[in-house]
N, C-alpha and C positions, 0 to 999 in steps of 0.2 A: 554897888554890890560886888564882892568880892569874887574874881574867875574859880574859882570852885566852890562857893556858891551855885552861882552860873552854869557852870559845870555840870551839876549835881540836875538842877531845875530844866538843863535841855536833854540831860537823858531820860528827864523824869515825863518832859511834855510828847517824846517820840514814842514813848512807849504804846501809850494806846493806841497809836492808829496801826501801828505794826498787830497789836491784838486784833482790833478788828478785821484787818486784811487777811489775818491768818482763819478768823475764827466765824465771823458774820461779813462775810465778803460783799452781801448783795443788800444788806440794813443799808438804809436810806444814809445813815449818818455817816457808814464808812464812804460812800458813793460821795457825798457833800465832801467830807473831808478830802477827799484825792483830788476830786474837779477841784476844790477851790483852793490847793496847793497851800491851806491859811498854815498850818505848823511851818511847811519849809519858809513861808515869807516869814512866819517872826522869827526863825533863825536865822532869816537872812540879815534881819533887822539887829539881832544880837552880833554877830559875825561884823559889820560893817563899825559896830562902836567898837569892840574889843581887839579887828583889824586895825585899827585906823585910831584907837585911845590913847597910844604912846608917841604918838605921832607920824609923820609917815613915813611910808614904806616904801623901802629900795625896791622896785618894780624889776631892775636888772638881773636880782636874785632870782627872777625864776626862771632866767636861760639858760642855766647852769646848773648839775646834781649838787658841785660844790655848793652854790650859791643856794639855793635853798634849801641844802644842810646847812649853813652856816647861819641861816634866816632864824630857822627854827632854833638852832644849837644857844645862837644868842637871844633871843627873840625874848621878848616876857612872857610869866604865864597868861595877859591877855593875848595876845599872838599864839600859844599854843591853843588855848582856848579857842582861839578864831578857826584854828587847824580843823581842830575837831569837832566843832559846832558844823563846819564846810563838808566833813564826812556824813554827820549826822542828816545833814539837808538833803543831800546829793542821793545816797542811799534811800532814804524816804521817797524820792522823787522816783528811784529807780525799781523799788518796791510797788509801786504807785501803776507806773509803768506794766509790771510785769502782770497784777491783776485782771487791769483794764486788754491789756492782751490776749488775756488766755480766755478772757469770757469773749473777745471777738472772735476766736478762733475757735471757738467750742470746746476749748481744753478744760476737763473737769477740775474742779475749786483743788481737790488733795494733791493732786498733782502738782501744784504751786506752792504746797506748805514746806517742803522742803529747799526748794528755790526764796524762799520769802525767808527764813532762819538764817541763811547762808548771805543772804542780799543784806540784813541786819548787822549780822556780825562781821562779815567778809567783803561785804556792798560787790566788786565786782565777781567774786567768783558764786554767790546767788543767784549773778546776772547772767554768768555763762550756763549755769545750771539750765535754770528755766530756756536759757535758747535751745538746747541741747534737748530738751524735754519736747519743745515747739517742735525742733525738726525733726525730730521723731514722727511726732501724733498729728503733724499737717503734710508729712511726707505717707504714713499710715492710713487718714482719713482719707487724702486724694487717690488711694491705690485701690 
């Protein structure tokens, strides 16, 4: 399958669990989907052929800005592919995360839709949102 095929198929499989998260937080299926991590392992699964399809990979690249500019700059689109399939995972995980947080904190569902848009698109500046929200409303509730 062609990387933007590919491409196309793993923004296409991320999509609903970020719906869910946003929209039915507490359906059984969203709950199953996050415990059992199954989207980010098959990106990880894609990520690991599309890293590793051109053969392999200078590892030294990533102790240096140069170097993994140059990774990427040269890289094929299955390497970029892999880049971004490694956003897509990472973010879902970290979306995942933020959920399962705020129902143990007793932080209400809306209060996270905003944090969860941001985590999507932005993966870390969602993440800082929702902490910033946490220390709020767990500095708030303990007062």
């Amino acid at each position: 399958m062609s990387p933007d095929v590919v491409f196309q198929l793993a923004n296409t499989l991320v999509l609903p669990q970020w719906l869910l998260m946003a929209f039915a937080p507490r359906w059984f299926v969203t709950k199953w989907l996050m415990r059992s991590y199954l989207i980010p392992v098959c990106l990880g699964v894609v990520y690991i052929i599309y890293l590793f399809g051109d053969g392999p990979i200078d590892f030294s690249s990533f102790g240096s800005l140069p170097g993994v500019k140059n990774l990427f700059s040269t890289g094929s689109n299955g390497v970029m592919l892999a880049g971004w399939v490694h956003y897509l995972a990472f973010d879902l995980v970290a979306g995942s995360v933020i959920i399962r947080d705020a129902e143990e904190k007793g932080i209400p569902h809306w209060f996270t839709v905003i944090p969860l848009f941001f985590c999507f698109m932005l993966g870390p500046v969602g993440l800082l949102l929702y902490w910033l929200i946490r220390l709020i409303r767990t500095r708030t509730l303990s007062a």
